[in-house]
DSSP file (Angstrom, degrees, kcal/mol; ACC not computed):
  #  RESIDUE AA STRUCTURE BP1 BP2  ACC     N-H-->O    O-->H-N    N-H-->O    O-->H-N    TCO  KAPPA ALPHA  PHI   PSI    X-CA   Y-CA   Z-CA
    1    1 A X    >         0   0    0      0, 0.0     3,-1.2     0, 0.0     4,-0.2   0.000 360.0 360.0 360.0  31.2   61.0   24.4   31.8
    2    2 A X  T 3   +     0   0    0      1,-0.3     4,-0.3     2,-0.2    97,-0.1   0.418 360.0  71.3 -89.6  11.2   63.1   27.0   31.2
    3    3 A X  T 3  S+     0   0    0      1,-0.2     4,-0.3     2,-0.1     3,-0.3   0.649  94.0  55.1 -76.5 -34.6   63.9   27.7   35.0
    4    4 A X  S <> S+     0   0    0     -3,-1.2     4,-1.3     1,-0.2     5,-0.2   0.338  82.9  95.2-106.7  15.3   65.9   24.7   35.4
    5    5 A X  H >> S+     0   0    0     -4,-0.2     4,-1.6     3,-0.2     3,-0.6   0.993  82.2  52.9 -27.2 -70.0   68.3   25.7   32.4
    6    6 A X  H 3>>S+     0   0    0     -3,-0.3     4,-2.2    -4,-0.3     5,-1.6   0.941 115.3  39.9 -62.3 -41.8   70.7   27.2   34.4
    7    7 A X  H 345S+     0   0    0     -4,-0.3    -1,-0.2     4,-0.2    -2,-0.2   0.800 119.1  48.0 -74.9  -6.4   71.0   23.7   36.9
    8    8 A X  H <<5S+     0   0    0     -4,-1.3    -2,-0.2    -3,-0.6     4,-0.2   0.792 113.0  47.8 -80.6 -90.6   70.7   21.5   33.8
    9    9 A X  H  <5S-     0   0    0     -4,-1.6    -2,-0.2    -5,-0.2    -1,-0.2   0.686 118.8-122.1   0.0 -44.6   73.4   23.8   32.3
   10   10 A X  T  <5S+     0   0    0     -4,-2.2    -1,-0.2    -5,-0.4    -3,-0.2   0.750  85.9 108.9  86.3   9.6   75.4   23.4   35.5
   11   11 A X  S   <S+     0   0    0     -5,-1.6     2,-0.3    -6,-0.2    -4,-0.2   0.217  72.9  44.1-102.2  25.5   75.5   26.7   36.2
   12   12 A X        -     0   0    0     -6,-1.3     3,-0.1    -4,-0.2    -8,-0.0  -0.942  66.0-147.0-142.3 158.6   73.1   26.7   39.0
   13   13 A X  S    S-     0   0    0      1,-0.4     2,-0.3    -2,-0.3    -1,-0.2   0.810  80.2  -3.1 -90.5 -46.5   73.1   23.9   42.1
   14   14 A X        -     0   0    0     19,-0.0    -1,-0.4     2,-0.0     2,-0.2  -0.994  53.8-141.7-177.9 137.9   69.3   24.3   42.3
   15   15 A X        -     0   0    0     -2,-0.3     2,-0.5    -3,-0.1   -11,-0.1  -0.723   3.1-159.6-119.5 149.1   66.4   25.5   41.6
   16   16 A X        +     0   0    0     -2,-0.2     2,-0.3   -13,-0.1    -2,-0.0  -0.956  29.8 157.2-123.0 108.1   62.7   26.6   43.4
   17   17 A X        -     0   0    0     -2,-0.5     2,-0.2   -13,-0.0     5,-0.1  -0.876  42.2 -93.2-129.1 167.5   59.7   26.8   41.3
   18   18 A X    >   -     0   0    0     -2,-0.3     3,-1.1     1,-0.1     2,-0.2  -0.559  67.4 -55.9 -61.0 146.1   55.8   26.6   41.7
   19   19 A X  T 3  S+     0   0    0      1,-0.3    -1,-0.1     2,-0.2    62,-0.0  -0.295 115.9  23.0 -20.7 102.7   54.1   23.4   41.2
   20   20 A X  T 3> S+     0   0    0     -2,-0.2     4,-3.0    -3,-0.1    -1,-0.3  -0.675 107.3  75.6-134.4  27.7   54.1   21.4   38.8
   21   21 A X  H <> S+     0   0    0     -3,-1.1     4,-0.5     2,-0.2    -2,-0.2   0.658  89.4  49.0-108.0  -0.1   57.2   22.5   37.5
   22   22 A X  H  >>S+     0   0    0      3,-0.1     4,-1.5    -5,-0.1     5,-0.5   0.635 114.6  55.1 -96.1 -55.5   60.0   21.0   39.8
   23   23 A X  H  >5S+     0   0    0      1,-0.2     4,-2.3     2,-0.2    -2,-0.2   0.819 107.5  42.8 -26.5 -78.5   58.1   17.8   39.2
   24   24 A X  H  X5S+     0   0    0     -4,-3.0     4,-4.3     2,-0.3     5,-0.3   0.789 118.9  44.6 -69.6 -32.4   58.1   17.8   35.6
   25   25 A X  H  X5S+     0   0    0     -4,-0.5     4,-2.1     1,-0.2    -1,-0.2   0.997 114.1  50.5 -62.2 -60.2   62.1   18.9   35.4
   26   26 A X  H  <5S+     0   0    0     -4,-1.5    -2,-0.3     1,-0.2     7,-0.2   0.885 112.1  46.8 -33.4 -61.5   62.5   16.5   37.9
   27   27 A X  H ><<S+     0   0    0     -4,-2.3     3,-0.8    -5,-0.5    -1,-0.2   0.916 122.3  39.6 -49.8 -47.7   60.3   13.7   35.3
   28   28 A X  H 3< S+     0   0    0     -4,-4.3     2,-0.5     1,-0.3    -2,-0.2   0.974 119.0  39.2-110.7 -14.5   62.4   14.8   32.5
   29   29 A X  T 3X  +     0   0    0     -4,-2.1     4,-2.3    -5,-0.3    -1,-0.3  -0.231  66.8 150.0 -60.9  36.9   65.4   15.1   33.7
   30   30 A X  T <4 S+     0   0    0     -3,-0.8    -1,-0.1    -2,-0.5    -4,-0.1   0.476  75.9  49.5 -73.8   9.0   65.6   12.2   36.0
   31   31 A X  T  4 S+     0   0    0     -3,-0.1    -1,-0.2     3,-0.0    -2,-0.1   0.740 122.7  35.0-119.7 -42.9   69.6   11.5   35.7
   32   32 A X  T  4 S+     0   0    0     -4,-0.1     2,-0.5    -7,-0.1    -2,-0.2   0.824 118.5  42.1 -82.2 -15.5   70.3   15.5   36.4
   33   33 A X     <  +     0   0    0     -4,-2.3     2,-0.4    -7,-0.2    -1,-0.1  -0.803  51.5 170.0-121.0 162.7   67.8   16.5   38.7
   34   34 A X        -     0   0    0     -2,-0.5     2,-0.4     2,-0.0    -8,-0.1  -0.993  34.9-116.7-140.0 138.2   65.9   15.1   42.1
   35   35 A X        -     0   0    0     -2,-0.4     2,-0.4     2,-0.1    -2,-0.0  -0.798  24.0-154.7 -80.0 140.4   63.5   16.9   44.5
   36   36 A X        -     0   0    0     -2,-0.4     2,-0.2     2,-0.1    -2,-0.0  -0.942  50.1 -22.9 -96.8 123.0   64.5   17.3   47.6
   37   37 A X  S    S-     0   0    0     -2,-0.4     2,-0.2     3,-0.0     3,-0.1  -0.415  85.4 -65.5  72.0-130.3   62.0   17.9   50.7
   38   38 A X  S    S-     0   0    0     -2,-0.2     3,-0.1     1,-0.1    -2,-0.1  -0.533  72.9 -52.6-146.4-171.6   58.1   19.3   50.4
   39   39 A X        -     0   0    0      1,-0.2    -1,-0.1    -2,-0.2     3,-0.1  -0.435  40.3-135.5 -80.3 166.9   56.8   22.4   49.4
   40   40 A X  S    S-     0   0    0      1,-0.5     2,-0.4    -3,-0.1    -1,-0.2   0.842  86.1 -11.3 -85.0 -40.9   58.3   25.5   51.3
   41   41 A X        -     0   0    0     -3,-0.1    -1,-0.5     2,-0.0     2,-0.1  -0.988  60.2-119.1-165.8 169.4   54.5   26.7   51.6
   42   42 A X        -     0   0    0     -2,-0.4     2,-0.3    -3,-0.1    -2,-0.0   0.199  24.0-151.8 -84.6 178.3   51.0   26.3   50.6
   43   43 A X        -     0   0    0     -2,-0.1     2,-0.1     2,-0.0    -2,-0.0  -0.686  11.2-141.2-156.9 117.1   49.4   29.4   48.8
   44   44 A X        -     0   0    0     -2,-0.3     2,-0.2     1,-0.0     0, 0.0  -0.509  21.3-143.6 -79.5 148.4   45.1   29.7   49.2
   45   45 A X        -     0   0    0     -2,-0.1     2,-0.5     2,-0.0    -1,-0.0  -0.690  16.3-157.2-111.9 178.7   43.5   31.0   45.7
   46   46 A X        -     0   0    0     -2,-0.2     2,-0.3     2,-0.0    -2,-0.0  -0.917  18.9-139.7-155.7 122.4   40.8   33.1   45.9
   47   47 A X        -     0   0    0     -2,-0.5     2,-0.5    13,-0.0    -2,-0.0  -0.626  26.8-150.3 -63.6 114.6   37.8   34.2   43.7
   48   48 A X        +     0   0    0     -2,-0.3     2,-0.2     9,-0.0    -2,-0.0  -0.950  21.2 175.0-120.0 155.1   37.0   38.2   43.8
   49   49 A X        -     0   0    0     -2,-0.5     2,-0.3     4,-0.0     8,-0.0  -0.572  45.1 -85.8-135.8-167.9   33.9   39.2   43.4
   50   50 A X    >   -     0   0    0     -2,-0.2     3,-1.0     1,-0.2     7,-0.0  -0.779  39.2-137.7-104.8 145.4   31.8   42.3   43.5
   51   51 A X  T 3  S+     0   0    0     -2,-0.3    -1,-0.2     1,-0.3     6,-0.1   0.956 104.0  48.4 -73.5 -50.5   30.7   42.7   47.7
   52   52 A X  T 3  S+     0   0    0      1,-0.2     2,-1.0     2,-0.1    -1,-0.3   0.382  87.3  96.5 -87.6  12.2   26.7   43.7   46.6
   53   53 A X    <>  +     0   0    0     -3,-1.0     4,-1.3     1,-0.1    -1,-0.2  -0.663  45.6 154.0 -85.0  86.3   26.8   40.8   44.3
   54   54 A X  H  >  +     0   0    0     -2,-1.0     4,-2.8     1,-0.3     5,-0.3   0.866  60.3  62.4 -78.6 -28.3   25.0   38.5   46.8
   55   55 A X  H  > S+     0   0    0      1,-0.3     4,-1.3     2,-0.2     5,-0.4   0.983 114.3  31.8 -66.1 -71.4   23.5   36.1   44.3
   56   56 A X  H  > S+     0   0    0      1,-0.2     4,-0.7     2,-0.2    -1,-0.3   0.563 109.9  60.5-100.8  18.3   26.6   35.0   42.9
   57   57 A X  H  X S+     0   0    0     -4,-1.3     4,-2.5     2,-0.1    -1,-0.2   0.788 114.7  42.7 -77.4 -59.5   29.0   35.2   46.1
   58   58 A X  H  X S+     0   0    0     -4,-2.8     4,-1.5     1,-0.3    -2,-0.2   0.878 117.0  47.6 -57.9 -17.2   26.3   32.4   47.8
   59   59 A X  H  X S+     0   0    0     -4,-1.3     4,-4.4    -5,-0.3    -1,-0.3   0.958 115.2  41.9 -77.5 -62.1   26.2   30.5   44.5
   60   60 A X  H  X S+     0   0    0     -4,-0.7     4,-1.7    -5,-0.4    -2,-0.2   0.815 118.0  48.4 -56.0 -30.6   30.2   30.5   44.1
   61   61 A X  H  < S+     0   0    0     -4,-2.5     5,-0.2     2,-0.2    -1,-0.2   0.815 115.0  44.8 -77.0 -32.4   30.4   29.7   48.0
   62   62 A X  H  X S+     0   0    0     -4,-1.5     4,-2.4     2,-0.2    -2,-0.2   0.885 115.2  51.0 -58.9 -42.2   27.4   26.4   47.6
   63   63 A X  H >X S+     0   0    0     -4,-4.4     3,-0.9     1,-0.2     4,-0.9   0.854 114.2  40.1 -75.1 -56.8   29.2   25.2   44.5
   64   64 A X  H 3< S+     0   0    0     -4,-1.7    -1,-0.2     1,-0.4    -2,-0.2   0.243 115.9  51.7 -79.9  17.6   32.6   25.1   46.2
   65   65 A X  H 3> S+     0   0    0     -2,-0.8     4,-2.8     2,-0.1     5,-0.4   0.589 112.0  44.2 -85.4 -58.5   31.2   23.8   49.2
   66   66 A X  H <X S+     0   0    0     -4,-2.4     4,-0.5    -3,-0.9    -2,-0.2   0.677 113.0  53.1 -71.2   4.8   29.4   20.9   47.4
   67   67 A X  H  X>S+     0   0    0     -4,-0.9     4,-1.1    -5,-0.1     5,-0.9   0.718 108.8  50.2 -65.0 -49.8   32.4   20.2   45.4
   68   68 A X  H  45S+     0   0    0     -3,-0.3    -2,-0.2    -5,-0.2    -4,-0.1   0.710 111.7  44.4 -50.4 -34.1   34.3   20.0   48.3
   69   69 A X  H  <5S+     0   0    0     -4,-2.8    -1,-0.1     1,-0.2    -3,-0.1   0.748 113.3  51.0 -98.2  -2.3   32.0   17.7   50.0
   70   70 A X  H  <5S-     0   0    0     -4,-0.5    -1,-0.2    -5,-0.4    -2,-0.2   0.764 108.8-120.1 -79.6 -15.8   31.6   15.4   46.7
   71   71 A X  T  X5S+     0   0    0     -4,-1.1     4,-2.5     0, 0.0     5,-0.3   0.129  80.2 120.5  92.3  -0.5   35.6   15.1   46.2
   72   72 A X  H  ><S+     0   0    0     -5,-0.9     4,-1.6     1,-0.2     3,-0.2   0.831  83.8  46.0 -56.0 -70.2   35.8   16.8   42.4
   73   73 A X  H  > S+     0   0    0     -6,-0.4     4,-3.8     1,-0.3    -1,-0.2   0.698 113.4  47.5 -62.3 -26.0   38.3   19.6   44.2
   74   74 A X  H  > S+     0   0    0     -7,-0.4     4,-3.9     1,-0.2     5,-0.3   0.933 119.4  42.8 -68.0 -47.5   40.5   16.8   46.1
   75   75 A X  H  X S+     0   0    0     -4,-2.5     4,-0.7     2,-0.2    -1,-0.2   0.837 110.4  55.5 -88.4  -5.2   40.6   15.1   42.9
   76   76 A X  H >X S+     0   0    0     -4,-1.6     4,-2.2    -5,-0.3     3,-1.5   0.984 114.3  39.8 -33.5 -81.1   41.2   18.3   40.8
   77   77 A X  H 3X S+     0   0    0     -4,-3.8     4,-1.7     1,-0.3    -2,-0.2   0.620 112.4  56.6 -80.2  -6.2   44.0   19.1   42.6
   78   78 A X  H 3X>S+     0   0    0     -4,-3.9     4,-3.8     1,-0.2     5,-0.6   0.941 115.0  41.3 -79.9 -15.9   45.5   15.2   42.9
   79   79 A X  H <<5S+     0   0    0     -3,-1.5     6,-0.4    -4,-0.7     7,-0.4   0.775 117.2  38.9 -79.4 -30.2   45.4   14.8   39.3
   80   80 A X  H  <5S+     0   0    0     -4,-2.2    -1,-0.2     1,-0.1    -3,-0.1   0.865 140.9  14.5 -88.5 -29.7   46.7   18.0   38.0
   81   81 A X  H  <5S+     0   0    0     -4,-1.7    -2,-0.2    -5,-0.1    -3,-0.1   0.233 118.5  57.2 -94.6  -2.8   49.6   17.9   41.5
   82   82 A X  T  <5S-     0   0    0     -4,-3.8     2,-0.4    -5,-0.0    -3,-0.2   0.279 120.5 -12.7-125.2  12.4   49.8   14.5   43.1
   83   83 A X      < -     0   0    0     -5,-0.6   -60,-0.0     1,-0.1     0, 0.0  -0.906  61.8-101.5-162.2-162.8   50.9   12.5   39.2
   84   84 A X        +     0   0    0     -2,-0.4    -4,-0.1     2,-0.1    -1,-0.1  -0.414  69.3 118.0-137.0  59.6   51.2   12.7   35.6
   85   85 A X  S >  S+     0   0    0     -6,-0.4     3,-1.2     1,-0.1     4,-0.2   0.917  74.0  62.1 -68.2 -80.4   48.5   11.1   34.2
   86   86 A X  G >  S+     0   0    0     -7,-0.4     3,-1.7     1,-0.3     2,-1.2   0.652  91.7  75.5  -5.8 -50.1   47.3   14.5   32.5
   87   87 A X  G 3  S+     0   0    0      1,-0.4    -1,-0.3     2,-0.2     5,-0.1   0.347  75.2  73.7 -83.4  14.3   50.9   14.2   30.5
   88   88 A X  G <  S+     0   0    0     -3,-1.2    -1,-0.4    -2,-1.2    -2,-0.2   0.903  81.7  73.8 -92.8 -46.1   49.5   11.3   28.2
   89   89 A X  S <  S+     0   0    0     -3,-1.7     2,-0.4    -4,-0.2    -2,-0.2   0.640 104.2  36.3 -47.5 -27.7   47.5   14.4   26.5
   90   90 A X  S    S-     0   0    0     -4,-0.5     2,-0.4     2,-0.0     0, 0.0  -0.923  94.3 -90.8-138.0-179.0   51.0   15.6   24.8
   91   91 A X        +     0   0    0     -2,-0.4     3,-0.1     1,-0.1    -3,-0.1  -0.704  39.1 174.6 -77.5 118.7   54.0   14.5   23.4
   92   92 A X        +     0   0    0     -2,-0.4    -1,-0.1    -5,-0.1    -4,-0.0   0.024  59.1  87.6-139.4  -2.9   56.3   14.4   26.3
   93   93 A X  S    S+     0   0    0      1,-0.1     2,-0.5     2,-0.0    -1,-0.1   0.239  73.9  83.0-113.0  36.1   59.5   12.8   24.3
   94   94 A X  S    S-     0   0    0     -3,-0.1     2,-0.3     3,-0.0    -1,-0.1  -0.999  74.3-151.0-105.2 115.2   60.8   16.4   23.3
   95   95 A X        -     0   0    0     -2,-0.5     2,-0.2     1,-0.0    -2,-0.0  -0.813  22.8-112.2 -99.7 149.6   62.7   17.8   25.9
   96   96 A X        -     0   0    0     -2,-0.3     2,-0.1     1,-0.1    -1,-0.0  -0.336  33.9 -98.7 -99.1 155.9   62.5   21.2   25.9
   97   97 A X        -     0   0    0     -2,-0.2     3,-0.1   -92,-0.0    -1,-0.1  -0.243  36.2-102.1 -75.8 139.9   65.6   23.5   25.1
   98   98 A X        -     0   0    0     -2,-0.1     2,-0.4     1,-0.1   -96,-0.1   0.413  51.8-108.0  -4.4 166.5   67.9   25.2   27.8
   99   99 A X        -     0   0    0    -97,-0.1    -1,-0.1   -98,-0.1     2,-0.1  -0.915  45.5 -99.7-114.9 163.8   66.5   29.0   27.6
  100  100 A X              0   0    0     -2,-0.4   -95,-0.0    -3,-0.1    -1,-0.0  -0.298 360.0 360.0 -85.4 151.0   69.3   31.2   25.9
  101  101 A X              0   0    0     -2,-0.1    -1,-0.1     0, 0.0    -2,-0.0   0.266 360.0 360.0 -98.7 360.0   72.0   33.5   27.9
C-alpha cells in the first residue's frame, strides 16, 4: 500500500491505483481515505499463444468459454474485486508502513 503514503502522509490530495488497491487503502484507512466515483477504465487480459498451436488455442478458447458460461470467471473476478472475503486468509490488523522519502 505503499502508493497511498504520500495522501496518508498528507502530502498528496489523492491517489489512482489498479484494483484492489484503492479498495484496500480505502479498508484500512477508513478515517483518511474514501473512494470517490468508478473505475476510470476497464483493461481486457489476454493469453498469447503460439498462432500454429491450434490444439491449445481451441482448448484455451472451450475452457474459457465453458467457464464463462458455468459462472467460475464472474465469480473469480467478484471475489477477488467485488469484497474482501479473500482478506480472512491474512493478518489484516498490521497496517502497513508509509514507504520512505
Amino acid at each position: 500500500m505503499s502508493n497511498c503514503g504520500a495522501v496518508i502522509g498528507g502530502d498528496a490530495q489523492a491517489m489512482v491505483a489498479t484494483s484492489p488497491t484503492p479498495q484496500m487503502a480505502a479498508r484500512l484507512y477508513d478515517a483518511k481515505l474514501t473512494m470517490v466515483g468508478g473505475p476510470l477504465l476497464r483493461t481486457p487480459e489476454a493469453f498469447a499463444m503460439r498462432p500454429d498451436d491450434v490444439r491449445l488455442i481451441q482448448y484455451v478458447n472451450n475452457w474459457i468459454g465453458a467457464r464463462t458460461a458455468d459462472g467460475t470467471i464472474t465469480g473469480i473476478r467478484r471475489y477477488w474485486f467485488g469484497g474482501f472475503k479473500w482478506t480472512s486468509r491474512f493478518d489484516t490488523s498490521a497496517k502497513p508502513e508509509p514507504a520512505k522519502q
